[in-house]
C-alpha positions, 0 to 999 in steps of 0.5 A: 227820787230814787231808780225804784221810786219811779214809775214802771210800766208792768207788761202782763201776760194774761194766759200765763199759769193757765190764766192765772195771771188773770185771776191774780192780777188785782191782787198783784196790783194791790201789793204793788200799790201796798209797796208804793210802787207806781206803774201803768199795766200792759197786757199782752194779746198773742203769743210773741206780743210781749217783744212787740210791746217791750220795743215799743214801750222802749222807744216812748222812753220807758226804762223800767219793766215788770213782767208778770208771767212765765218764763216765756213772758221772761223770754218776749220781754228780754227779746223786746230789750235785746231787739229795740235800738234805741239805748243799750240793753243795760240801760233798762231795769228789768223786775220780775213777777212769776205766775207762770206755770213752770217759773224755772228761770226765777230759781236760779236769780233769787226772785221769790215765787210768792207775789209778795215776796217778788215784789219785796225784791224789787222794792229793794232796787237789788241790782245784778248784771245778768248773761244773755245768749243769742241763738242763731238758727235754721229755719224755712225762711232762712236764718233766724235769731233769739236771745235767751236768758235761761236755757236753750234746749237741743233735740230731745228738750225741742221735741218736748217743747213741740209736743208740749204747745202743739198739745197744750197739755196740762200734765207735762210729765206725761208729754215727757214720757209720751215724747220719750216713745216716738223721739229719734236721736241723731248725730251732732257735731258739737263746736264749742270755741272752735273745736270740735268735742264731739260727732255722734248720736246725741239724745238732749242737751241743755245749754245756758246761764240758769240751772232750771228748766222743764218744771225744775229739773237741774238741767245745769246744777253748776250754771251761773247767769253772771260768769260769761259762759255757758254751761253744757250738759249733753246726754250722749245715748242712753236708753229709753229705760236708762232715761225712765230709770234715771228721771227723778235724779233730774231733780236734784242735779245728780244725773250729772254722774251718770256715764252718758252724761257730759259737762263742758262750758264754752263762750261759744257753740256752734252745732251742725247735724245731717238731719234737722235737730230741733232748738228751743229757749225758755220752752218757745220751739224756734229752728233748727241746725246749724245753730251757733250759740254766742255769749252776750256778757253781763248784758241785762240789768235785773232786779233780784235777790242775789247781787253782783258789783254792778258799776 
């Protein structure tokens, strides 16, 4: 018996895509079953559940995972892998199965958006050693910490993220441009491997191993999730038309040229600020600075459509 014939455990977000994982969800167990793929369904009931119930289904000895969801369910289940103690992130298979309404992380890793087609992938056992950041930050009852494996967002991205849950806005292009109204920026000392690059009035920035984020847009248009760095894009201050002139160029990750853009890459990041700014990872708002930003190299074991010499 093959590591792909064995049973799974599927941890399914049922509010995901706007409780599309709810009205999907037969249908995808169909195909699982069409592709002889066994599994036991669990669903999660809160926001925050998914690492709860990842840990536990750890510790009871399962080593093989399929999420169904966002890529907040992404983000609680890689937190669950990350946060149990009992064998080393790596030993876990980790698949993936998207309905959720953005599915930004699947892009970069190769996962097709179709349930067929995902679930074709894990099928195949295609193995790929994945990055994993670990964000520390501030918050009311001290220092905190979250692994991410797409992008962690700074300031302005944070303040969206907030807007967008405390909203629960269905049209997330409108929170975008109503956020852009009321959003101050701040000054940010950015730290990248111990030396300082910058302190001075910042409007966002994304940092990660995926190039997606915020309904596909190119965020890090040279991301890679398997090359033990992080990449950088900050927007130094640019005007609020600037931004709304400069939008649909997001999307294609031609906004790197732009003269209030810069790219950096680092294994590690700190940034302090005055002022509180703001972090998030995977569209889930967490603390604020200082926060300290540290690589976790090659760490989570994905099924995907893409491969790297995994030993």
């Amino acid at each position: 018996m093959t590591l792909v014939d064995q049973e799974w455990v599927v941890i399914l977000n049922p509010f995901a895509g706007k409780k599309k994982a709810t009205k999907h969800k037969e249908k995808i167990f169909k195909l699982l079953e069409k592709y002889k793929i066994s599994f036991k369904p669990f669903f999660t009931e809160h926001v925050g559940h998914g690492i709860d119930l990842t840990k536990k289904l750890i510790e009871e000895g399962h080593r093989k995972i399929i999420g169904i969801g966002g890529d907040g369910t992404m983000n609680e289940i890689v937190n669950g892998i990350f946060n149990q103690q009992v064998v080393s992130p790596s030993e876990i298979a980790f698949a993936f199965i998207p309905v959720g309404s953005g599915n930004d992380w699947v892009r970069t890793v190769g996962i097709p958006h179709d349930y067929e087609g995902a679930i074709k992938t894990i099928k195949t056992g295609s193995f790929f050693l994945h990055d994993v950041g670990k964000v520390t930050y501030q918050t009311n009852e001290g220092r905190k910490s979250r692994y991410f494996a797409n992008i962690a967002g700074l300031a302005y991205d944070a303040f969206v993220v907030q807007r967008v849950n405390k909203k629960k806005s269905s049209n997330y292009k409108m929170t975008v441009f109503t956020s852009l109204l009321k959003y101050k920026p701040q000054v940010v000392k950015l730290i990248l491997d111990d030396k300082e690059v910058l302190n001075e009035i910042i409007f966002s920035a994304a940092i990660g191993h995926g190039r997606f984020n915020g309904k596909a847009m190119m965020q890090l248009p040279d991301a890679m999730p398997d090359d033990g760095v992080f990449d950088l894009t900050v927007y130094h201050n640019p005007t609020k038309m600037q931004v709304i002139k400069n939008t649909n160029k997001l999307y294609d990750g031609s906004f790197v040229k732009l003269p209030f853009i810069s790219q950096h890459t680092a294994h590690k990041i700190r940034i302090e600020s005055e002022n509180a700014v703001y972090v998030e990872t995977d569209g889930e708002e967490l603390g604020h600075t200082p926060v300290d930003i540290e690589m976790i190299t090659r760490s989570l074991k994905i099924i995907s459509g893409i491969k790297n010499k995994v030993v």
